[in-house]
C-alpha positions in Angstrom: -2.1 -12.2 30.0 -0.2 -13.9 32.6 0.9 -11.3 35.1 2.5 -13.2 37.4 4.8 -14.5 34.4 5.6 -11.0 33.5 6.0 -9.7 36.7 9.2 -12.1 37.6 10.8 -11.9 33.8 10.5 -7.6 32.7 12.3 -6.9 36.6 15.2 -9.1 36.3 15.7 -8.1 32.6 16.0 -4.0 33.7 17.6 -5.1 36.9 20.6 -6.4 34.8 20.2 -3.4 32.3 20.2 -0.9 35.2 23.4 -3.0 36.7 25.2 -3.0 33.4 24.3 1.0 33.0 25.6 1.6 36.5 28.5 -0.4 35.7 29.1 2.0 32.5 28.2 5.4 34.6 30.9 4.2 37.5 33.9 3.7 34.6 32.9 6.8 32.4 35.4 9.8 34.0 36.2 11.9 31.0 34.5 12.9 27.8 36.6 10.7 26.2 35.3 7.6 28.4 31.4 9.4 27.8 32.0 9.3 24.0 34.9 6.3 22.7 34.5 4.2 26.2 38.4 5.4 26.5 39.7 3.1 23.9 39.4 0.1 26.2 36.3 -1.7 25.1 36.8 -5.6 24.5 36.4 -6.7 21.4 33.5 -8.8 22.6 31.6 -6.4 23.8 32.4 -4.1 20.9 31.3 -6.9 18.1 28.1 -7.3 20.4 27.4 -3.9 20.4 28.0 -3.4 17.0 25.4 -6.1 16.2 22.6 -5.2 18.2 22.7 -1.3 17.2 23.1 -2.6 13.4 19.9 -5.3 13.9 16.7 -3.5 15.3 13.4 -4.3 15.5 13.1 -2.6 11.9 15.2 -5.8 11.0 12.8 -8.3 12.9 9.9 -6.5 12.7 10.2 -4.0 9.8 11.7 -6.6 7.8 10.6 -9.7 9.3 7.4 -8.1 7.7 8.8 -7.7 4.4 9.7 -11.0 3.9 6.5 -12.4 4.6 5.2 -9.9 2.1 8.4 -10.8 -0.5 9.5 -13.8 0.3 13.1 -15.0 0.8 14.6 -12.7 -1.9 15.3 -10.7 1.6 17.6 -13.0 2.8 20.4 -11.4 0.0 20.2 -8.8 2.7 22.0 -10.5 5.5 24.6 -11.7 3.5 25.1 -7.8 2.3 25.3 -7.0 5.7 27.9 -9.8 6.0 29.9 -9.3 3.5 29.8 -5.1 3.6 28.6 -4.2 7.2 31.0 -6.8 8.8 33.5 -7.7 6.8 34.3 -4.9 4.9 33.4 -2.6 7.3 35.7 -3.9 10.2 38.8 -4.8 7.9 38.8 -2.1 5.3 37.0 0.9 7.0 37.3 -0.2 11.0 40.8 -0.8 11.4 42.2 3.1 9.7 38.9 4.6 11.6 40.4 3.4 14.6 44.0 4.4 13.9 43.5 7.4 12.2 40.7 8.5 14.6 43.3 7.8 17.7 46.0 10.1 16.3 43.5 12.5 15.5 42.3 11.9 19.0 38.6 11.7 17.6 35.6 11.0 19.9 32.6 11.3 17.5 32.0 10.4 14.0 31.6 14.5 12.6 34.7 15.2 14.6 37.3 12.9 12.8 35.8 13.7 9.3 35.9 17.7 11.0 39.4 17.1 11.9 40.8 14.8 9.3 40.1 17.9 6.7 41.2 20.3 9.8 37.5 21.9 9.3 35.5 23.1 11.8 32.6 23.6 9.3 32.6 19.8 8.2 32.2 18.8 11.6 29.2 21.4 11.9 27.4 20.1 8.9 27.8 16.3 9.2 26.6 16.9 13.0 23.3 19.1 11.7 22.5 16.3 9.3 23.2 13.6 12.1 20.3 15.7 14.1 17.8 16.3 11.3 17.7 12.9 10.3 18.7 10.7 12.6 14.9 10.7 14.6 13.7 9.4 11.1 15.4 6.0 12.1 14.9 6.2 15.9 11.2 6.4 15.3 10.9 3.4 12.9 12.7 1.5 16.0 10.3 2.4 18.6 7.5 1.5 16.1 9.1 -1.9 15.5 9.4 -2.4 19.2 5.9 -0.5 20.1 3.4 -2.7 17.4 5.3 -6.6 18.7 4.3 -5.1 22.8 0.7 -3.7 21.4 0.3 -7.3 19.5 1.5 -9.4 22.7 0.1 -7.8 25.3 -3.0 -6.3 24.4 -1.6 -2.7 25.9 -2.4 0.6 24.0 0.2 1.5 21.2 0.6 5.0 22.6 1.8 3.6 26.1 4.2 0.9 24.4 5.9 4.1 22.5 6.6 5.7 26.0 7.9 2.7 27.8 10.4 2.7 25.2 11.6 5.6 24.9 11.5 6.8 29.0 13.6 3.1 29.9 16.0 4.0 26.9 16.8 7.5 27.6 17.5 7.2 31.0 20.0 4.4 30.6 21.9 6.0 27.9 22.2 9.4 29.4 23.6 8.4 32.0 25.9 5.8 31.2 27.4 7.3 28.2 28.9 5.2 25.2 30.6 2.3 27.9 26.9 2.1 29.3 25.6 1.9 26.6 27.9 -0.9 24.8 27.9 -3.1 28.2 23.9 -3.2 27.5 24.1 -3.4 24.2 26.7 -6.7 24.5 23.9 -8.4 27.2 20.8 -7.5 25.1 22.8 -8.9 21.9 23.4 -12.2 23.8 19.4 -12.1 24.3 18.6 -11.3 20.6 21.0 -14.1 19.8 19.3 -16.7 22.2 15.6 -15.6 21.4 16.2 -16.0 17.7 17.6 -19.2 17.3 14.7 -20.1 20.0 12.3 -19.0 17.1 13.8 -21.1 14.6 13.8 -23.9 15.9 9.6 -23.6 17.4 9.0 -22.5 13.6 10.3 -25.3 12.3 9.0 -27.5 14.4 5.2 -25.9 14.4 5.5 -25.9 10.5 6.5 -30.2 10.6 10.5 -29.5 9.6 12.9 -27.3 7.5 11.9 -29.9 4.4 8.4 -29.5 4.7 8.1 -26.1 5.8 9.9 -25.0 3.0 8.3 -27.3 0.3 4.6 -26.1 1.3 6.0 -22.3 0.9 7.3 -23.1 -2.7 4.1 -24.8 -3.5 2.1 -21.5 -2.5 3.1 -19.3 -5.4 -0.2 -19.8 -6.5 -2.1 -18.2 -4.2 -0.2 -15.1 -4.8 -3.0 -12.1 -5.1 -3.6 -11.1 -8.5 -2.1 -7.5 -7.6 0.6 -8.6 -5.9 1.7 -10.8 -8.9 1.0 -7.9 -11.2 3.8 -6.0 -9.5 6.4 -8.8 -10.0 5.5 -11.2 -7.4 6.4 -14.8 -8.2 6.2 -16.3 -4.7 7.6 -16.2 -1.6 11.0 -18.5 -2.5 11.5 -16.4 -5.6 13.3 -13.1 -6.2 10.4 -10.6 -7.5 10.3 -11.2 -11.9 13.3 -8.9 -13.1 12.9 -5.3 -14.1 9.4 -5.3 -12.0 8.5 -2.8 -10.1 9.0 -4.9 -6.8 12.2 -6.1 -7.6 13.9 -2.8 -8.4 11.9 -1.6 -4.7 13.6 -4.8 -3.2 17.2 -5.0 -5.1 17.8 -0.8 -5.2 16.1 0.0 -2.0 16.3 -2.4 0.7 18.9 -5.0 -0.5 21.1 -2.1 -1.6 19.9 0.9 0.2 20.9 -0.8 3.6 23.5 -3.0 2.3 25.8 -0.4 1.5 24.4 2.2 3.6 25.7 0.2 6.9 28.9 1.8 5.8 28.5 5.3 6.7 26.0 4.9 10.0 28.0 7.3 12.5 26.5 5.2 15.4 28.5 2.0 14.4 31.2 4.0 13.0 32.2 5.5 16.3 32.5 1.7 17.8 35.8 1.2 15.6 37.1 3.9 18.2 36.6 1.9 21.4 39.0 -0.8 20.9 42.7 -0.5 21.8 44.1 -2.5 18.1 43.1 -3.6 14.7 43.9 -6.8 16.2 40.9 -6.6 18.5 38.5 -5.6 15.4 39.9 -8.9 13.6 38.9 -10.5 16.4 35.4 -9.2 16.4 34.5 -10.1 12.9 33.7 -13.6 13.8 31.3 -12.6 16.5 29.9 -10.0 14.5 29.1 -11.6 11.3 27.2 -15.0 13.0 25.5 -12.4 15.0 23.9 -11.0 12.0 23.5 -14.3 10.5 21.4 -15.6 13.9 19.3 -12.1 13.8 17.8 -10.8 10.6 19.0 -14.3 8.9 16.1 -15.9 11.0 13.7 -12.6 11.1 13.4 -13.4 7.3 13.5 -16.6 7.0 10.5 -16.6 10.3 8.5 -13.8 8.0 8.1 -15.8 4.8 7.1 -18.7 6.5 5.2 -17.4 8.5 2.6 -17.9 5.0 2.7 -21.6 5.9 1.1 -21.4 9.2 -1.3 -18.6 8.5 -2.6 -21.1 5.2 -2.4 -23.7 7.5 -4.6 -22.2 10.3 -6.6 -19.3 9.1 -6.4 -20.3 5.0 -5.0 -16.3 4.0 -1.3 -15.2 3.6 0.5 -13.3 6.0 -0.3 -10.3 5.0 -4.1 -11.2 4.5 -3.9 -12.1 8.8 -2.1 -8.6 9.3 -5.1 -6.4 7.7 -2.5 -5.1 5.3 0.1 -3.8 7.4 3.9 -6.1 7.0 5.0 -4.5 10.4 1.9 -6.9 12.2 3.2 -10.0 10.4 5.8 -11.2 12.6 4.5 -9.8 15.9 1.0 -11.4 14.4 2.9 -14.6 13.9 4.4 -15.3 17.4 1.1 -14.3 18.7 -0.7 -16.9 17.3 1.9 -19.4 16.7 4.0 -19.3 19.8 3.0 -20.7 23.5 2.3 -17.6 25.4 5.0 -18.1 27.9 7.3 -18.2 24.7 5.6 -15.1 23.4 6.6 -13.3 26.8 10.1 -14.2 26.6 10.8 -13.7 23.3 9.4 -10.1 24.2 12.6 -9.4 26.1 14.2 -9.9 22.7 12.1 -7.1 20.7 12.9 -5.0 23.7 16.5 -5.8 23.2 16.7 -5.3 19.5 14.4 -1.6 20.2 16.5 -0.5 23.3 20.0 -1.3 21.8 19.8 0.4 18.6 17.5 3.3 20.2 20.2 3.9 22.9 23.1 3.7 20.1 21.4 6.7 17.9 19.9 8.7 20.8 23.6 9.1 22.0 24.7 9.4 18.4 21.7 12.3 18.2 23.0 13.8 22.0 26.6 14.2 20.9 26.3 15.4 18.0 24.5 18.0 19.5 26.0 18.7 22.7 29.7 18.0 21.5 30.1 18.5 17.5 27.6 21.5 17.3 27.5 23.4 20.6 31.0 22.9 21.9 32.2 23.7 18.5 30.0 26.8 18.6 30.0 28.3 21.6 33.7 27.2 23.1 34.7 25.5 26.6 32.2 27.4 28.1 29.5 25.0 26.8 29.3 22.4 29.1 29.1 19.5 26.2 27.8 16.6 28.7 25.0 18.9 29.9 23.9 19.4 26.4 25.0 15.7 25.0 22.3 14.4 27.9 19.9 17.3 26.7 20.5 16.2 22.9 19.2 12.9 24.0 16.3 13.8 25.7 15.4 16.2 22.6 16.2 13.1 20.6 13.9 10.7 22.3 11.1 13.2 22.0 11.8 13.9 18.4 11.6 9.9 17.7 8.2 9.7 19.3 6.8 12.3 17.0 7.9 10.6 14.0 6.7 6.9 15.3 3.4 9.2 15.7 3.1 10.8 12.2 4.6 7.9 10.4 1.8 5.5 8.7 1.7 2.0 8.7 3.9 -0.7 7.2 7.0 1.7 7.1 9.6 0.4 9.6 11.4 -1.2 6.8 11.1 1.5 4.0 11.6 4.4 7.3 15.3 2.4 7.6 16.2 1.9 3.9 15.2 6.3 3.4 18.3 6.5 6.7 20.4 4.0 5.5 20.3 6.0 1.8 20.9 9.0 3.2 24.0 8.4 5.1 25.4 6.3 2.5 25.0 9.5 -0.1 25.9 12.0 2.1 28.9 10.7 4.0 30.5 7.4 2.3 32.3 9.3 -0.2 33.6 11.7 2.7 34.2 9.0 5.0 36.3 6.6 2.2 38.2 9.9 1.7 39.2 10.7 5.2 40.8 6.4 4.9 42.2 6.3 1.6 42.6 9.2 -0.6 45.3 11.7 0.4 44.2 14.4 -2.4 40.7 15.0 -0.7 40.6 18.2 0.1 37.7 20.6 2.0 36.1 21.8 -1.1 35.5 18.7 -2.5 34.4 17.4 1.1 31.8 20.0 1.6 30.3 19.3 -2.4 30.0 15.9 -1.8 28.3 15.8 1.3 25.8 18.7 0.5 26.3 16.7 -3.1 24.6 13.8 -1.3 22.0 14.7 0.9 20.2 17.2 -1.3 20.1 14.6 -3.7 18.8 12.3 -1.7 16.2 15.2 -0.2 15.3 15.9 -3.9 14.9 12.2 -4.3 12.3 11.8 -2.0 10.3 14.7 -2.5 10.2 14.6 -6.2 11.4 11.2 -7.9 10.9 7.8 -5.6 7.2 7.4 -5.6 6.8 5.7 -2.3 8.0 9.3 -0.5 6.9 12.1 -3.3 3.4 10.7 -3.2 3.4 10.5 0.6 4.5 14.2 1.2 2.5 15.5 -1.5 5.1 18.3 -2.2 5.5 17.5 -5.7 2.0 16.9 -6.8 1.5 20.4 -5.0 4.5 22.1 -7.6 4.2 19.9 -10.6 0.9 18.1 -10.0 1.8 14.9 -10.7 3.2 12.0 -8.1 6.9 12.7 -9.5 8.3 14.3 -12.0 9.8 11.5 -14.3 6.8 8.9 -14.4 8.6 6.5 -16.7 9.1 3.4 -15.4 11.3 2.0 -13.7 13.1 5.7 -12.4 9.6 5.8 -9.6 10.3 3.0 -8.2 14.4 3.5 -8.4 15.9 4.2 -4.6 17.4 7.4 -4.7 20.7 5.8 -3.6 21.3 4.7 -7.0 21.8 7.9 -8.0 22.8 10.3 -5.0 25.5 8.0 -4.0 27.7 8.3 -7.5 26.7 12.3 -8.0 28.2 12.8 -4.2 31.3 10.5 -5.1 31.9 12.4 -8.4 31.3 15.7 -7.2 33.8 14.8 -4.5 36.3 13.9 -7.3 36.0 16.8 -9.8 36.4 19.4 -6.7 39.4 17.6 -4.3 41.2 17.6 -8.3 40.2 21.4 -8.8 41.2 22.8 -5.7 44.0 23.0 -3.5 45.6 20.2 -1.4 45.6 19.7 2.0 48.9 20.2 4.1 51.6 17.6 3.4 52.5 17.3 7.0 49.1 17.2 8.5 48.2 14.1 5.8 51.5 12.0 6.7 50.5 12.4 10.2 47.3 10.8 9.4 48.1 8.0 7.4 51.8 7.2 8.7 51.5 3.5 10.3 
């Protein structure tokens, strides 16, 4: 370990995230500057931020990993996020989030559903689901971030957890959401940088793009036996159709977090820091070759990282990691990477695990402090007191999970969030945009529509989770309850996410409208 080397790179790199916090605590006056930045982020900083809480270390590590287990079937993944987290999401969803949200006068995601519907109880529910599930996500980060420190610097697991997660929640209590975003924006530029860094090094370890990617192809024969078994057909093949790997890769990580970018409230709540659509047009650009030069390159780095391990040690990648797809990549730049490199490119891991941690901590704090116990208990709550509390409950929450949670789940931990917000709030959250005849009933059915099915999912259908908590083998004793194939190994998104829209349907068409005047208020331009 070169001290010296670290001593003069970790200090500069907080120094600048302490400046930029500062910065952010000095401009944040009102509950609307804590939670919305005001309305006045640039469009920059907001397509920065956007990025680097969308792209973790779940998506360089976590599934980094994967792809050196799958192969570059992943990289459908970044062009999902493309095309619906980017895209999509900033044209079709961003620009009436920001409108709408502004003439509701909106400061958090459960608040402009809450008040869209004019219902308190909305607000209360989507906030209590943001808090229960939320740490799930959170925890996969710091694991992401913890294993690459552990793996680098020899330093105990444990301690890498808390570094985390004491730097991260004192920046982002303090400097609520323009804190916050000015990080985010400065450890996005770092991510971006470090990546590109690691393409080019891989590359050129690996003797060029043509050859590195020619040796790959020529591997698929030293696919394991089991591996193949499950639909494996090398690592630049999508996994044999109808396999039990490629309905785990297509339904639960390719679509799971594809289209469950849609309804994250942390990235939602960044449409309502800009001042115009015009801005968020603006910020598509920067947002989409962000994506592109982050978990394009995690995946692309993960499956050929198989190359060099042949090459060097004569196993696979996940033969050098003992097992576990979150070592891969952290096992990779190890070995691979002069050590000097290795310590810089730790500044991006710490990047990709402190922007996203700080963006669902204050997600987690405010949904707390503002959306449950202001809505609660009145003015007399003091909300920032209990936003900054929310956090602190937040981090803590997130360590426990990175401690209970086994190995090799940072990618499937993201996919299980990803689901569940997509099922329990992208019907809602389409509604509040676009469909005037939504009304509370069907709301409330189609979020508690979506989340139990997703809770019933996991504990009693999608093998990788029922077998894990063991609740079903308890009740029914067996793994899950439908064992033909392929419905194990089908991601409970498939399923949740059109019960919750239907349900949604069937009620708002059953029930009564809400007021005419309150809707044209909403949706006049």
């Amino acid at each position: 370990m070169n001290v010296t080397l670290l001593c003069i790179i970790l200090p500069v790199f907080l120094a600048v995230v302490a400046f930029l916090s500062y910065r952010g605590y000095r401009a944040t006056a009102s509950s609307k500057d804590y939670l919305v930045g005001g309305n006045s982020v640039h469009p920059f900083v907001m397509a920065m931020s956007y990025g680097a809480a969308f792209i973790s270390t779940s998506a360089i590590v976590g599934f980094g990993g994967v792809a050196g287990l799958y192969g570059m079937g992943l990289l459908w993944l970044p062009f999902m996020n493309i095309a619906v987290g980017v895209l999509l999401a900033f044209l079709v969803f961003g620009r009436r989030t920001r409108r709408i949200g502004q003439k509701l006068d909106a400061n958090t995601f459960p608040e402009f559903i809450g008040l869209r519907f004019q219902s308190h109880r909305i607000k209360i529910l989507i906030a209590a689901i943001i808090v229960i599930f939320m740490p799930i996500y959170s925890g996969v980060v710091l694991i992401g971030g913890a294993r690459f420190v552990e793996q680098a610097l020899g330093i105990n697991y444990n301690a890498a957890l808390l570094i985390f997660a004491v730097v991260v929640s004192i920046y982002v209590s303090f400097g609520g959401i323009k804190g916050v975003m000015y990080v985010d924006a400065m450890l996005g530029v770092v991510m971006v940088i470090g990546m590109l860094s690691l393409l080019v090094m891989t590359y050129k370890e690996l003797g060029g793009l043509v050859t590195a990617h020619q040796t790959l192809s020529d591997m698929k024969h030293l696919v394991p036996a089991n591996l193949a078994a499950l639909g494996h057909e090398g690592w630049t093949s999508m996994p044999r159709w109808n396999s039990q790997w490629s309905w785990t890769l297509i339904s639960s990580l390719i679509l799971g977090v594809g289209i469950g970018a849609l309804a994250q409230p942390q990235l939602a709540v960044r449409f309502m820091t800009v001042k115009s659509g015009k801005q968020l047009n603006r910020a598509v650009l920067v947002g989409s070759v962000f994506i592109l030069c982050t978990a394009g390159i995690a995946y692309v780095v993960g499956a050929l990282a198989n190359v060099w391990f042949l090459r060097h040690e004569n196993v696979i990648a996940i033969q050098a990691a003992g097992g576990n797809a979150d070592l891969i990549i952290p096992r990779f730049i190890d070995a691979a990477m002069p050590k000097a490199f290795v310590y810089i490119f730790m500044l991006t891991l710490l990047s990709a695990a402190m922007s996203t941690l700080s963006s669902l901590v204050h997600v987690n704090g405010s949904s707390l402090g503002y959306d449950l116990c202001r809505t609660l208990l009145g003015e007399k709550c003091d909300s920032k007191k209990i936003t900054r509390l929310g956090i602190v409950l937040g981090i803590i929450a997130s360590i426990a999970v990175a401690y209970i949670f086994p190995p090799g789940i940072v990618a499937r931990g993201t996919a299980i969030f990803f689901g569940i917000c997509a099922a329990a709030f992208l019907p809602a959250y389409f509604a509040a945009l676009y469909w005037r005849r939504a009304t509370r009933p069907g709301i409330w059915a189609s979020i508690i529509t979506g989340a139990a099915v997703s809770a019933f999912g996991l504990m009693f259908m999608h093998r990788a989770e029922s077998k894990a908590l063991g609740i079903c083998k308890m009740i029914f004793g067996s793994d899950e309850i439908i064992s033909k194939f392929p419905w194990p190994f089908v991601d409970t998104i498939c399923y949740a996410l059109p019960l919750a829209a239907l349900m949604l349907i069937i009620v708002s068409l059953l029930t009564k409208p809400i007021d005419k005047e309150h809707i044209n208020q909403c949706f006049e331009e």
